[in-house]
DRENTORKOL-3810 file (N, C-alpha, C; in nm, 4 decimals):
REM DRENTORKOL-3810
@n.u->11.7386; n.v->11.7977; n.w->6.7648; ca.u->11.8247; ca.v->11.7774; ca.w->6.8779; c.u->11.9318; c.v->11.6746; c.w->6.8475
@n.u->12.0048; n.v->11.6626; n.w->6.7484; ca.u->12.0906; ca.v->11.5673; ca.w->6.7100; c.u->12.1975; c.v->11.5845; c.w->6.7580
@n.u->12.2468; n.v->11.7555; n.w->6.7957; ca.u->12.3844; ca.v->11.7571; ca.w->6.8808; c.u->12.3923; c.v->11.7227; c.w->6.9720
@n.u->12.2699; n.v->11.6537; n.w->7.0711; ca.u->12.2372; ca.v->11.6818; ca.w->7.1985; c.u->12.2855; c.v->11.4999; c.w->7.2187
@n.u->12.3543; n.v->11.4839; n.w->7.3309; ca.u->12.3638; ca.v->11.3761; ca.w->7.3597; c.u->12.2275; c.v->11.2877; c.w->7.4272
@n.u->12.2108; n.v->11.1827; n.w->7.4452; ca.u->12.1063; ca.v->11.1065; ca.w->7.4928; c.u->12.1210; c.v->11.0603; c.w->7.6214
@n.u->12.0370; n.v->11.1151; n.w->7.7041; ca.u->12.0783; ca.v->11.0913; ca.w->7.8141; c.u->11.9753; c.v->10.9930; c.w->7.9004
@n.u->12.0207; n.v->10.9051; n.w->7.9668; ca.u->11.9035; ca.v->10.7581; ca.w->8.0436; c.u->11.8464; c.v->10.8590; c.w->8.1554
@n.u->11.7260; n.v->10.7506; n.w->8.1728; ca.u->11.6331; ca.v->10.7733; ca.w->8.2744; c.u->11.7386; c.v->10.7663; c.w->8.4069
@n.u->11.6905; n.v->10.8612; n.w->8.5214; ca.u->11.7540; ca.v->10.8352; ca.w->8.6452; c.u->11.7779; c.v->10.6847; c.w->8.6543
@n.u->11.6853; n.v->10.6514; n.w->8.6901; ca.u->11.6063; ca.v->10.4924; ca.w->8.7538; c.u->11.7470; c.v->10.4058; c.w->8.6802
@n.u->11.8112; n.v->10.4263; n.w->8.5306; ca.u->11.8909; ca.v->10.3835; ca.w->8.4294; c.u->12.0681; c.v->10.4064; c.w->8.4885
@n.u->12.1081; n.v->10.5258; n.w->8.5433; ca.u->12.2081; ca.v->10.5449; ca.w->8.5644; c.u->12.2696; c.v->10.4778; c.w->8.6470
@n.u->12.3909; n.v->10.4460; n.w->8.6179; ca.u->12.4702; ca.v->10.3835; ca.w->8.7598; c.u->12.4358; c.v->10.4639; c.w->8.8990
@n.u->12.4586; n.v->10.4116; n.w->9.0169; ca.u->12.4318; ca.v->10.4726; ca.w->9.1548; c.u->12.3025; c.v->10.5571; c.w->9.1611
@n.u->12.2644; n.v->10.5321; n.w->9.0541; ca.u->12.1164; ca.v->10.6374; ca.w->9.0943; c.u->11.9783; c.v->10.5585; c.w->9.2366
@n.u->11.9800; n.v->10.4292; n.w->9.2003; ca.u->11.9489; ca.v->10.3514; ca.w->9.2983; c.u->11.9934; c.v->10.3531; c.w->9.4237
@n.u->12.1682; n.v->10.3525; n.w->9.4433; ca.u->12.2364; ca.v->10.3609; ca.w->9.5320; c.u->12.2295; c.v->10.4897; c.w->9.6549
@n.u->12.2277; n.v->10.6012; n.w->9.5855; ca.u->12.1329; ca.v->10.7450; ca.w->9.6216; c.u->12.0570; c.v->10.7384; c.w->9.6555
@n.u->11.9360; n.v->10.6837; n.w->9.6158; ca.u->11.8160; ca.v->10.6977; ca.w->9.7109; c.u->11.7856; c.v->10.6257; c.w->9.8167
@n.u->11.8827; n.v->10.4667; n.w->9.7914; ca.u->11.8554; ca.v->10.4112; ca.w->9.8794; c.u->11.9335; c.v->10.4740; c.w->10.0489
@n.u->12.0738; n.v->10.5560; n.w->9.9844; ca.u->12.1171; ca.v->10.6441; ca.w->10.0972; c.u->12.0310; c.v->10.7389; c.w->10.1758
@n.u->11.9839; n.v->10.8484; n.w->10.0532; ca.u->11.8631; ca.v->10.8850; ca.w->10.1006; c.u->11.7546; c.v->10.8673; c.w->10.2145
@n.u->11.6661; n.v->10.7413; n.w->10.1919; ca.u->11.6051; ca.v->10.6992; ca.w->10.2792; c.u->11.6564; c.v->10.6589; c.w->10.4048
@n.u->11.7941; n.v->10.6195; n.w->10.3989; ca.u->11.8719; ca.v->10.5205; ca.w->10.5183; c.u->11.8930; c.v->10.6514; c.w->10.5675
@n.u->11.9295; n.v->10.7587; n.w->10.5560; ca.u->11.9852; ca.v->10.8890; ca.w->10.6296; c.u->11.8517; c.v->10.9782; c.w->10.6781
@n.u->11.7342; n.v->10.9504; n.w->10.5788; ca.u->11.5921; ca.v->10.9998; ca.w->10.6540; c.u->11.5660; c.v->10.8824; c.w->10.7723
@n.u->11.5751; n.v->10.8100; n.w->10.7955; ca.u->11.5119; ca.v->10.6701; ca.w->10.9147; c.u->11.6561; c.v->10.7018; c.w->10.9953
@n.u->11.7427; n.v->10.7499; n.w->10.9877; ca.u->11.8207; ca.v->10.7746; ca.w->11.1070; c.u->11.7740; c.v->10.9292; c.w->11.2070
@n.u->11.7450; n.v->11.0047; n.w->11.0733; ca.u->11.7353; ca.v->11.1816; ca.w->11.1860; c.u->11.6296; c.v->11.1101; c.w->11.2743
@n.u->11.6932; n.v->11.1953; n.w->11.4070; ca.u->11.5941; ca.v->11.2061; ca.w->11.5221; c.u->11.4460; c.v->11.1834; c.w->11.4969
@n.u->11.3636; n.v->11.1325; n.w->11.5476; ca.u->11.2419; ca.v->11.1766; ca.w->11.5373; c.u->11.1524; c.v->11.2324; c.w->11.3874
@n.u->11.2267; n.v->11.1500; n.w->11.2692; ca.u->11.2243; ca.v->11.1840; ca.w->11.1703; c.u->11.0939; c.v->11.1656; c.w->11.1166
@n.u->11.0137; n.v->11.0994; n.w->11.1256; ca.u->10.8618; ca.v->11.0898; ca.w->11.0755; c.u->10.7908; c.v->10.9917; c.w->11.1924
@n.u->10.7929; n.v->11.0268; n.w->11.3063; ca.u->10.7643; ca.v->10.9120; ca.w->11.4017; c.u->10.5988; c.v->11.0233; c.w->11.4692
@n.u->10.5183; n.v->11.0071; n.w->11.4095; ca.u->10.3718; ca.v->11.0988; ca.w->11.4105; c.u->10.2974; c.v->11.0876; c.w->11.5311
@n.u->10.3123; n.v->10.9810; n.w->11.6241; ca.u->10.2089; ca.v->10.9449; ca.w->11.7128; c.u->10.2226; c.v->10.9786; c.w->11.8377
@n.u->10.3803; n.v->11.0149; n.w->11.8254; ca.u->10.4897; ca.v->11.0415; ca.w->12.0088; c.u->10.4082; c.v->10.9750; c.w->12.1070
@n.u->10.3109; n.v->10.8570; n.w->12.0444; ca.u->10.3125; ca.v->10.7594; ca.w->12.1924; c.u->10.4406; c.v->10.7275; c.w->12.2776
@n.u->10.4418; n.v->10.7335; n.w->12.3942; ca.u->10.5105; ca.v->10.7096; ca.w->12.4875; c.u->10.5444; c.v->10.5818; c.w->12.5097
@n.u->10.4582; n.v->10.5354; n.w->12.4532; ca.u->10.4821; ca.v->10.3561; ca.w->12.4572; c.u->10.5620; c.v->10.2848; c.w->12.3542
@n.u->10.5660; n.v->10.3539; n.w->12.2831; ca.u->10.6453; ca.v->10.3194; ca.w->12.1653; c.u->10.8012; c.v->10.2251; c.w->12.2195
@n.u->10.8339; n.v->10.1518; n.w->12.1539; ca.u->10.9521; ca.v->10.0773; ca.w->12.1815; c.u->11.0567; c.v->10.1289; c.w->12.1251
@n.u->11.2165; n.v->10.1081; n.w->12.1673; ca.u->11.2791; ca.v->10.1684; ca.w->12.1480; c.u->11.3100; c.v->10.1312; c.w->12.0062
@n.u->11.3620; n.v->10.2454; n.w->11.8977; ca.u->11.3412; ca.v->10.1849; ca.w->11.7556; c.u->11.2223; c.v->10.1861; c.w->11.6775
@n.u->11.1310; n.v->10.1921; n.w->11.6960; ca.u->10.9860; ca.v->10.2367; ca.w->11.6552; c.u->11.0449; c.v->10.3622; c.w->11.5546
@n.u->11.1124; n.v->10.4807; n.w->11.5961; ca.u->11.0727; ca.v->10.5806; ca.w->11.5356; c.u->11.1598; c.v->10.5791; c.w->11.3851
@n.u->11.2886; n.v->10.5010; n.w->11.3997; ca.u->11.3213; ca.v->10.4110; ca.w->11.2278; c.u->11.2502; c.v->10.3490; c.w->11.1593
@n.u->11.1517; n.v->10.2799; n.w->11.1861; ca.u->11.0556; ca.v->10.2032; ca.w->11.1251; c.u->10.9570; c.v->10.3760; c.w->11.0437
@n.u->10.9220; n.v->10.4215; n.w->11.0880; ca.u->10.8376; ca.v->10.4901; ca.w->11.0477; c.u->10.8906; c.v->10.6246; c.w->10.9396
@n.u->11.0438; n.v->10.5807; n.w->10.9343; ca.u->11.0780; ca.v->10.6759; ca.w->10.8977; c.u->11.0597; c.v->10.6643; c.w->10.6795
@n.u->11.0516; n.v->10.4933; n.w->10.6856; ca.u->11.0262; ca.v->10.4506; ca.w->10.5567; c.u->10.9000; c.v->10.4106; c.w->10.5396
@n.u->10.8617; n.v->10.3115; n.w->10.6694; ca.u->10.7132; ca.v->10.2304; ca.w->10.6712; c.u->10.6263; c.v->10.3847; c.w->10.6824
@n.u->10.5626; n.v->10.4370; n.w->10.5944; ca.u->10.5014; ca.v->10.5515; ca.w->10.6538; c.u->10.3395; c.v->10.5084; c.w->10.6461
@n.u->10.2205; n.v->10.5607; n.w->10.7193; ca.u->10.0825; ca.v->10.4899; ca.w->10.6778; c.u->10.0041; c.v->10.4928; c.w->10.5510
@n.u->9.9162; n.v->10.4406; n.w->10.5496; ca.u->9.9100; ca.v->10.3521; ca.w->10.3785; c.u->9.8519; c.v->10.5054; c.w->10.3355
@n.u->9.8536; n.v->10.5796; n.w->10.3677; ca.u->9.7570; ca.v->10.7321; ca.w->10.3478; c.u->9.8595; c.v->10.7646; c.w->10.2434
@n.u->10.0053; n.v->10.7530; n.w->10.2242; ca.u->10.0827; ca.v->10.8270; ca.w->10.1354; c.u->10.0947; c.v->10.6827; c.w->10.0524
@n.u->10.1255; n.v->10.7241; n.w->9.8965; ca.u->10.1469; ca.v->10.5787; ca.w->9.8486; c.u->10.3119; c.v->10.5607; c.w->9.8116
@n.u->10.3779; n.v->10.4625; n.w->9.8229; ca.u->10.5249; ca.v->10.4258; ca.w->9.8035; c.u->10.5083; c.v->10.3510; c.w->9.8085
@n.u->10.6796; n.v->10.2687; n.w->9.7323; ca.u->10.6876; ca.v->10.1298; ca.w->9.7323; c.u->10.6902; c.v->10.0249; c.w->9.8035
@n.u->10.7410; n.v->10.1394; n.w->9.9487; ca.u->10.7825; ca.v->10.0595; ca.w->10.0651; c.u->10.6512; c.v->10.0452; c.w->10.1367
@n.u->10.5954; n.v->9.9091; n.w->10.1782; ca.u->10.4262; ca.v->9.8853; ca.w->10.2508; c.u->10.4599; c.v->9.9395; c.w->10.3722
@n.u->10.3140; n.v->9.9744; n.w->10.4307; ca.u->10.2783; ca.v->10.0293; ca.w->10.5511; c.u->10.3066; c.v->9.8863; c.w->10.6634
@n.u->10.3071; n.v->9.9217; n.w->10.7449; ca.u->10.3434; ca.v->9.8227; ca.w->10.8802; c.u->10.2255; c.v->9.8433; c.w->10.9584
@n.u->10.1660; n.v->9.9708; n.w->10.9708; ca.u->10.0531; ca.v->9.9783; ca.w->11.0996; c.u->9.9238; c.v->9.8941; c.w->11.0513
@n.u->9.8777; n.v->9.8485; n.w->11.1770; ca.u->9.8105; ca.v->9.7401; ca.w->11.1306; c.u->9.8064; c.v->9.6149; c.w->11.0656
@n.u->9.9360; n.v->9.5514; n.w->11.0564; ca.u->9.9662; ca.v->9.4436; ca.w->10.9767; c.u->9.8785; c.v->9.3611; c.w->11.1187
@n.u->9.8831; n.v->9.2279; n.w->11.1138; ca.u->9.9141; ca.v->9.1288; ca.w->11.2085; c.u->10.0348; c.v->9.1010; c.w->11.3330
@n.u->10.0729; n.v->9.1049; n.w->11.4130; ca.u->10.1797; ca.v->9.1158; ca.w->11.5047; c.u->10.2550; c.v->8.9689; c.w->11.4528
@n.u->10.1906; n.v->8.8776; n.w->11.4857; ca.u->10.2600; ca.v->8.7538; ca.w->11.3916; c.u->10.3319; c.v->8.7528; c.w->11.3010
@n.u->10.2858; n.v->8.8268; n.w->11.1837; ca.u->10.3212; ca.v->8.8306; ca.w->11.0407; c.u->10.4675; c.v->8.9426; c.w->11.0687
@n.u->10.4301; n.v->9.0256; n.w->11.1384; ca.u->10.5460; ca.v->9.1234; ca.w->11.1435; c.u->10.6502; c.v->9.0564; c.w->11.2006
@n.u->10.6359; n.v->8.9976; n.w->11.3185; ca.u->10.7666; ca.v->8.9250; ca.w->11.3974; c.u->10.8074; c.v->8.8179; c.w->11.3158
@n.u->10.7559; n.v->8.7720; n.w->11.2194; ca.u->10.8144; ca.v->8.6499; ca.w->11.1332; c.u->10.9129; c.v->8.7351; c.w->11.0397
@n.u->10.8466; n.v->8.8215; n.w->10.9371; ca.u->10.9250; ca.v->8.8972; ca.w->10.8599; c.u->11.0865; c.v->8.9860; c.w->10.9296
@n.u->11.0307; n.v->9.0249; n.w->11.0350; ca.u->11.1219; ca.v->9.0878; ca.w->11.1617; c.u->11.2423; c.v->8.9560; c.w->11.1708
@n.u->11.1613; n.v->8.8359; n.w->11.2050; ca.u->11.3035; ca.v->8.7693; ca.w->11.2877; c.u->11.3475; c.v->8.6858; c.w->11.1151
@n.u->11.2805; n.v->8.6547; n.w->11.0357; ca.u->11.3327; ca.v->8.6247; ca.w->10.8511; c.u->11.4426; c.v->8.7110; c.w->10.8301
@n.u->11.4617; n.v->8.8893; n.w->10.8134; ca.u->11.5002; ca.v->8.9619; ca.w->10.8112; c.u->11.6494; c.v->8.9373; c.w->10.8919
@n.u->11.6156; n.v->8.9063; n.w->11.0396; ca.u->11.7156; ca.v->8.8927; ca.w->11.1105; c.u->11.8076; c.v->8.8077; c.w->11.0980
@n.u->11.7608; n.v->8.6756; n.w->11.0557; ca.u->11.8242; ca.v->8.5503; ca.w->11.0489; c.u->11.8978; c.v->8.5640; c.w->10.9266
@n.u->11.8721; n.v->8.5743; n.w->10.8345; ca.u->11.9102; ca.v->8.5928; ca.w->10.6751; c.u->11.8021; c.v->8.4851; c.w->10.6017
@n.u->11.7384; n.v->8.4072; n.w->10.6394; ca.u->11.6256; ca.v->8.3956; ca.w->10.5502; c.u->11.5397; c.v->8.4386; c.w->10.4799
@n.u->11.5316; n.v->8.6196; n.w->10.4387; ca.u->11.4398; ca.v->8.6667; ca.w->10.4164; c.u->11.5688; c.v->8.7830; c.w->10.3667
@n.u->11.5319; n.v->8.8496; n.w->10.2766; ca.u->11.6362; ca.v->8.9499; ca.w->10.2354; c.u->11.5812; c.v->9.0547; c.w->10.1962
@n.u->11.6484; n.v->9.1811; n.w->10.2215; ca.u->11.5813; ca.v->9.3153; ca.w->10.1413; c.u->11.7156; c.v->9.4052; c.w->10.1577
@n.u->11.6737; n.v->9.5510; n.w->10.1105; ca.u->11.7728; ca.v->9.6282; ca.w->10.0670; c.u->11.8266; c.v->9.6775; c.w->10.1814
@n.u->11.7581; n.v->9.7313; n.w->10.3289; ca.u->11.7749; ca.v->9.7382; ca.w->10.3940; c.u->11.7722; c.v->9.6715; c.w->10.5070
@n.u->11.6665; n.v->9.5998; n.w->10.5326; ca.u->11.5823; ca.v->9.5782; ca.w->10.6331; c.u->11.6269; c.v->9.4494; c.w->10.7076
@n.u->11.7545; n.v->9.3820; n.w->10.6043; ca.u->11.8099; ca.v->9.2833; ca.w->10.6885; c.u->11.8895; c.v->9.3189; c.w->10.7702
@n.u->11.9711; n.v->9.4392; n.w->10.7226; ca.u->12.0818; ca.v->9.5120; ca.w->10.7910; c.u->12.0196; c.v->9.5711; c.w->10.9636
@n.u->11.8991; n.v->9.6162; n.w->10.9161; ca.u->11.8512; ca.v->9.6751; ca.w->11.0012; c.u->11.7922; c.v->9.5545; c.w->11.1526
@n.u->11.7393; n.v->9.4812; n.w->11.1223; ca.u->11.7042; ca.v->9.3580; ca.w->11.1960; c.u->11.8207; c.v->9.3038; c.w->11.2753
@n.u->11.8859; n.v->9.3163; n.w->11.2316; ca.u->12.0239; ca.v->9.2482; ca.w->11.2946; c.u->12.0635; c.v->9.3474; c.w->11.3908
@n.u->12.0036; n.v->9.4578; n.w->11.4102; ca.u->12.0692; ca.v->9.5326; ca.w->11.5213; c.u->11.9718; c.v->9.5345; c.w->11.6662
@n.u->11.8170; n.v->9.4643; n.w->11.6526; ca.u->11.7935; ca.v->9.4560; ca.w->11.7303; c.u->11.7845; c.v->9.3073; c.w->11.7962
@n.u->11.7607; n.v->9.2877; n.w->11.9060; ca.u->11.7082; ca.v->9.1624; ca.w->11.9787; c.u->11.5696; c.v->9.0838; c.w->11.9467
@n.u->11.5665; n.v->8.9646; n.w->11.9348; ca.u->11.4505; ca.v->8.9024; ca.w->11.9245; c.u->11.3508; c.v->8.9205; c.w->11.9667
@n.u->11.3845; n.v->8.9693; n.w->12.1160; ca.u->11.2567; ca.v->9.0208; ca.w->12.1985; c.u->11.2095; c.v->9.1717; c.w->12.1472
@n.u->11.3330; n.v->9.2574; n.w->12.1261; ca.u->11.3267; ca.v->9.3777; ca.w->12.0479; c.u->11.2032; c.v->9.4042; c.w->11.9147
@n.u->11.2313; n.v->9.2845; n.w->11.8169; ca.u->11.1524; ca.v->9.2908; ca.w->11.7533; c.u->11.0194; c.v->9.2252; c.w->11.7394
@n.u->10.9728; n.v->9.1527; n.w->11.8545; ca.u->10.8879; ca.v->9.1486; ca.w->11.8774; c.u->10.7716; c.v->9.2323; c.w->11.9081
@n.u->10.8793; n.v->9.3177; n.w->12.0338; ca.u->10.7950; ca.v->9.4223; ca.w->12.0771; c.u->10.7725; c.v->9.5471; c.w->11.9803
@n.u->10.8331; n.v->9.5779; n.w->11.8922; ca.u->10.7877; ca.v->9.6479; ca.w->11.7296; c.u->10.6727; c.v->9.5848; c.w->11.6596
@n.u->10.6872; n.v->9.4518; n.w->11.6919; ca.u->10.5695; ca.v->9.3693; ca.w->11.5693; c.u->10.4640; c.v->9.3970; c.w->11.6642
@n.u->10.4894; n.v->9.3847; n.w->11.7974; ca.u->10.3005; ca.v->9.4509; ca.w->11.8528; c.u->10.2551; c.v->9.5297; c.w->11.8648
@n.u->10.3490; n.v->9.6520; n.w->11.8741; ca.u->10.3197; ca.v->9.7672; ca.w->11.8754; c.u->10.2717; c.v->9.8338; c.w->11.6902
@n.u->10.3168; n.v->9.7835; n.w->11.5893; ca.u->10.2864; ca.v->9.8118; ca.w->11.4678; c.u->10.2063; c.v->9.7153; c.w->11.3953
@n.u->10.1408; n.v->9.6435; n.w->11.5056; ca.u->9.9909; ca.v->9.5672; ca.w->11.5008; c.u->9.8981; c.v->9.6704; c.w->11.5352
@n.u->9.9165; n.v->9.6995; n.w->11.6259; ca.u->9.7887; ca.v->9.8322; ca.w->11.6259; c.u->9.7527; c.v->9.9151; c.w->11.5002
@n.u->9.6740; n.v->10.0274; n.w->11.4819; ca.u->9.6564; ca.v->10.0737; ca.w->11.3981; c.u->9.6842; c.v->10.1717; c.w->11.3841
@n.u->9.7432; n.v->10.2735; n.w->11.2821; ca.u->9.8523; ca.v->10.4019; ca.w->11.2840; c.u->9.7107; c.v->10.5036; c.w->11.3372
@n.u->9.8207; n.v->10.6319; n.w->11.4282; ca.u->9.7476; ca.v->10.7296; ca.w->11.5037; c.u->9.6578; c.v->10.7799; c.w->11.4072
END
């Protein structure tokens, strides 16, 4: 294969990162995109969270949320928000809700997935 040029791993290419991370950001927007439990109680915004946080049953990079601690979540939640705490998305995302907003996510994804 010497004529053959050499070509990098995805993971290697420019924007290949950039892609998936679109990817995911455009799956956590569709409607009702992986939101499994259609509790009614759910807070508004719940069903973005689930669209990456999925339960620990599938494995990915991104950790499960159900069942964390409600504490631990609203810290990371309002870290996220503030800019003390940084990630690829998830700061962007924090910033669009209210304090109280994400509170009421951190208790509701204290419980344990359906």
């Amino acid at each position: 294969m010497e004529g053959r040029p050499h070509r990098r791993p995805s993971a290697a290419r420019p924007g290949a990162a950039a892609a998936r991370l679109l990817a995911a950001a455009l799956w956590c927007c569709v409607p009702g995109a992986a939101f499994a439990s259609g509790d009614a109680e759910a807070p508004p915004g719940a069903s973005a969270c689930t669209g990456c946080h999925v339960p620990a049953v599938r494995a990915t990079s991104i950790p499960p949320i159900h069942g964390r601690p409600a504490e631990e979540l609203a810290a990371a939640l309002r870290g996220y928000r503030s800019g003390e705490r940084h990630g690829t998305l998830m700061d962007r995302i924090a910033k669009g809700f209210s304090v109280e907003e994400l509170d009421a996510l951190a208790a509701f994804f204290a419980k344990p997935a359906p």
